[in-house]
C-alpha positions as CSV (number, residue, x, y, z in Angstrom):
1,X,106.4,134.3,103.6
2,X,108.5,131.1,104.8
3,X,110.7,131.6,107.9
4,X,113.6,130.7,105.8
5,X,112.5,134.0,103.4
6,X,111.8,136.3,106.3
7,X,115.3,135.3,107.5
8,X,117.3,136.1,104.3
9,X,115.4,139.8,104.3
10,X,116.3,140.4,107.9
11,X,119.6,139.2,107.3
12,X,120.4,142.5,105.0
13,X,122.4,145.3,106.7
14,X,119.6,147.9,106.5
15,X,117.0,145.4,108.4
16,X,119.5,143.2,110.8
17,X,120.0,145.7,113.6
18,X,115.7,146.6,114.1
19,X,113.7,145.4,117.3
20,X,111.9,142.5,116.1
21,X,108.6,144.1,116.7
22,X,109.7,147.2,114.7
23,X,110.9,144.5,112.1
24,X,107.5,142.2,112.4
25,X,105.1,145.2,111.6
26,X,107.4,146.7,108.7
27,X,106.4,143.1,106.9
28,X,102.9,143.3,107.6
29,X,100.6,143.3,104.6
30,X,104.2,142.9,102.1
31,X,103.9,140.0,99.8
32,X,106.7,137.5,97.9
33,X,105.8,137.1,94.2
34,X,107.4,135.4,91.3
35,X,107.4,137.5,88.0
36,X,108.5,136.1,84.9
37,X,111.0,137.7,82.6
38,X,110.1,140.8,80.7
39,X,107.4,141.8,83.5
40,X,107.0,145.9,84.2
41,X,106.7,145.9,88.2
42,X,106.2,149.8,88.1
43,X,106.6,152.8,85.7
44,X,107.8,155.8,86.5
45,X,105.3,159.1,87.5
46,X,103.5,155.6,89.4
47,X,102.9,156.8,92.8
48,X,104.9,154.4,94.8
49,X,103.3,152.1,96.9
50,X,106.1,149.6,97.6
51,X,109.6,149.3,98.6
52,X,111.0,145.9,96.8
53,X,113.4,143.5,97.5
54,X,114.8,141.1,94.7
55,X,115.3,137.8,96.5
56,X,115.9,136.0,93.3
57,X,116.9,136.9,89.6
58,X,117.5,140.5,88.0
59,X,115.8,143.6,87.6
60,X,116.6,146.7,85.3
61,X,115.7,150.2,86.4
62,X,115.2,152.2,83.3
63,X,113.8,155.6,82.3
64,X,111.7,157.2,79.1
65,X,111.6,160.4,77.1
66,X,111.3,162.0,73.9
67,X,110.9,158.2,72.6
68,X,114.0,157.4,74.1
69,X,115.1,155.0,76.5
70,X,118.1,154.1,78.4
71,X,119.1,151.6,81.3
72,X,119.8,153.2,84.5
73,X,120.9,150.6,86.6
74,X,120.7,146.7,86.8
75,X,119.8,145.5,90.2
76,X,121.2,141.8,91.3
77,X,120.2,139.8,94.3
78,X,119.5,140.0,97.3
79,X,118.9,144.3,97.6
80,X,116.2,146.8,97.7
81,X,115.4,149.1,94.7
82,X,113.1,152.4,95.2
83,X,114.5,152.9,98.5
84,X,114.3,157.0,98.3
85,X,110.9,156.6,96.8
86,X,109.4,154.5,98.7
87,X,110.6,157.2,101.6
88,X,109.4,160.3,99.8
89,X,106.2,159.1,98.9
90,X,106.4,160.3,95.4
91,X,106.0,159.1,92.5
92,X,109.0,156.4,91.1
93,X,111.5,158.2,89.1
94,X,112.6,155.1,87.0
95,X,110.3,151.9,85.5
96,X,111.7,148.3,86.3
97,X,111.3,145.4,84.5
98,X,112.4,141.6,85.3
99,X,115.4,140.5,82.9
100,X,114.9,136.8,84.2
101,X,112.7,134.9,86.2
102,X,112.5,136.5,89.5
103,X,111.5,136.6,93.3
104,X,110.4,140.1,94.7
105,X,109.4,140.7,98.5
106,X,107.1,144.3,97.7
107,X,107.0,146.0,101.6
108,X,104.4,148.8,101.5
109,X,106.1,152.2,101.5
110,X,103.8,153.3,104.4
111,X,105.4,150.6,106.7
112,X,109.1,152.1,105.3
113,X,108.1,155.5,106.5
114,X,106.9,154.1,110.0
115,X,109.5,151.7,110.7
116,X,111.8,154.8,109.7
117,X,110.3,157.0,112.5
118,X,110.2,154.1,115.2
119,X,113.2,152.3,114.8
120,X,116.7,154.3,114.7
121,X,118.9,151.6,114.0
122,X,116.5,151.2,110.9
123,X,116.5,154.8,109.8
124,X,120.5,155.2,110.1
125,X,120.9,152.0,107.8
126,X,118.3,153.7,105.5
127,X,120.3,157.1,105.7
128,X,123.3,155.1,104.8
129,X,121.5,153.0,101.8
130,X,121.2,156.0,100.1
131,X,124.5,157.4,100.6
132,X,125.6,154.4,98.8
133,X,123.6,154.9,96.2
134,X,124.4,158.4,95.7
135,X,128.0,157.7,95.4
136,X,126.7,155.0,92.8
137,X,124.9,157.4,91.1
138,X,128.4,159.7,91.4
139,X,130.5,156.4,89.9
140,X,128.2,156.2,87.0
141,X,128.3,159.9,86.2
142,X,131.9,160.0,86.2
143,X,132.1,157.3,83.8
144,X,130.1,158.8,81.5
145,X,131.2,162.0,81.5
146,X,135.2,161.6,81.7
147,X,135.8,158.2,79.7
148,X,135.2,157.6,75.9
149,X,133.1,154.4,74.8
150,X,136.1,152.2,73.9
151,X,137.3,153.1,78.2
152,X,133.7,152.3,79.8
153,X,133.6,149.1,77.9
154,X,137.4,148.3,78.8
155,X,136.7,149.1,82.4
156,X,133.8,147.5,82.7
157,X,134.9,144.1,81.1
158,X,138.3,144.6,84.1
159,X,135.5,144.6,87.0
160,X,133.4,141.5,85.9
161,X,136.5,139.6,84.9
162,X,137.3,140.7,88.6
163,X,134.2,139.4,89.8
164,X,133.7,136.2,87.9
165,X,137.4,134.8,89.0
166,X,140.0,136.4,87.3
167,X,141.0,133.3,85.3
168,X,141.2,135.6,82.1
169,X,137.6,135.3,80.8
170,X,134.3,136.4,81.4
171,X,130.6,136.0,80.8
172,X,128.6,138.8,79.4
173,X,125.8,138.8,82.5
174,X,123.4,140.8,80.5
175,X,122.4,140.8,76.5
176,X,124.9,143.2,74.5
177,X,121.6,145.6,73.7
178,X,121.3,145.9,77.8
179,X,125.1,146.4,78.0
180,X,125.3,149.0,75.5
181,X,122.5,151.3,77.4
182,X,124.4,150.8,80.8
183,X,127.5,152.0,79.6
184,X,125.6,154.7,77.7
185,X,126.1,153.6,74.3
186,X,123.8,152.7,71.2
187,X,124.4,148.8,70.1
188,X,126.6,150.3,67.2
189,X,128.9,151.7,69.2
190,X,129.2,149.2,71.6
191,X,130.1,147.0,69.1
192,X,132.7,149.0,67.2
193,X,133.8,149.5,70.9
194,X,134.3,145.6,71.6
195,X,136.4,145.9,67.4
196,X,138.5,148.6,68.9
197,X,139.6,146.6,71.8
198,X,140.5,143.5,69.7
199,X,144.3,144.7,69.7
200,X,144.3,144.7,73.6
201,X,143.9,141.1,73.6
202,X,140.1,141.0,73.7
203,X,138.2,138.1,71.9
204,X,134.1,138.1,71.6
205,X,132.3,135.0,71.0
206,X,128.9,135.8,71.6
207,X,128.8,136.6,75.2
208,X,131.8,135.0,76.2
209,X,134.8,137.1,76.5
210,X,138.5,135.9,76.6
211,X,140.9,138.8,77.5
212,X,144.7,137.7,76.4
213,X,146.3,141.0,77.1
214,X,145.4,142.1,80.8
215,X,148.1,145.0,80.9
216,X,147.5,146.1,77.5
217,X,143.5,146.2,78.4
218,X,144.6,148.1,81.7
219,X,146.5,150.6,80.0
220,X,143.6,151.8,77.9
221,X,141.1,151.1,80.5
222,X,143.0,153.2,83.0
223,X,140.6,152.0,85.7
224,X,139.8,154.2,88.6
225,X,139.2,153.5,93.1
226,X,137.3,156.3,92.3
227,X,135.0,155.6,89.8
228,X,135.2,151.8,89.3
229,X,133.8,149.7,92.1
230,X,133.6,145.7,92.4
């Protein structure tokens, strides 16, 4: 790894406050690899044998059954993924696949575990990773179980219009098939989801979204603190 690379990973929250020793031996024997798009990095029931960092690019997390599958989460630069894994060592609960070119520091989960034990600024930040990601977890439930389709997709265009500028229109930042499985949808339905919304001020071309209507979109979004998070 470059000094420049070492730096960016020590300058995230859950590895800036470790002794620099602690910090030096948790990297020992991790690697930095490029995968290209559409690349399985692990499956789930894998044993895990890394904790990974996406430097560059984005990865989905996505699970199987019954010749099923759904997207559990997308994961966006620069955070670890597998954290609670990687701490277990288990097995992975989820597969993850690239969506795009990407970067992906892979620290063995053996060094997590020791650095977790030796280091208490290190564990603490670890302990509250997860918490993060349980009330993640939490947000995602919520929306699934208390809004309808036409609210997730309303919501969710009102928080990347929030994130991408708030100058009434948006970029879709995944493909509509993606989209559909985050918000717990089949492509149909996300699609008679986006015709719903068309009175509300909502225009599709491809993925670009215009919203003309913000209040009208609000007041059938009806977004939540509690459940919607930028």
């Amino acid at each position: 790894m470059r000094e420049s690379e070492k730096e960016t990973v020590r300058a995230l929250p859950i590895f800036s406050g470790m002794f620099q020793d602690n910090f030096d031996a948790l990297l020992a024997g991790s690697f930095l690899q490029r995968f290209p798009a559409s690349v399985v990095l692990f499956s789930e029931s894998d044993l895990t044998d890394f904790l990974h960092i996406l430097i560059e690019g984005q990865v989905e997390l996505f699970a199987s059954a019954n010749n099923r599958e759904g997207t559990m989460t997308l994961i966006k630069p620069v955070a670890t993924f597998v954290l609670a894994s990687a701490l277990i060592d288990g097995a992975y609960q989820m597969s993850a696949r690239t969506l795009e070119a990407s970067r992906i520091l892979m620290i063995p989960a053996e060094n997590v575990r020791t650095a977790m034990l030796k280091d208490r600024d290190f564990a603490q930040k670890a302990v509250l990773e997860l918490a993060s990601c349980y009330h993640g977890v939490v947000r995602a439930y919520k929306n699934i179980k208390l809004r309808t389709a036409v609210e997730r997709l309303a919501n969710y265009l009102l928080v990347q219009h929030e994130r991408q500028g708030t100058n009434g229109a948006l970029v879709l930042p995944v493909e509509k098939r993606t989209l559909a499985s985050v918000l717990g949808m089949t492509p149909e339905n996300l699609s008679r989801a986006f015709s719903t919304l068309k009175p509300y001020g909502v225009v599709v071309d491809g993925p670009n979204i215009v919203l003309n209507k913000m209040d009208d979109l609000k007041t059938i979004a009806k977004p939540s603190e509690f459940i919607d998070a930028n």
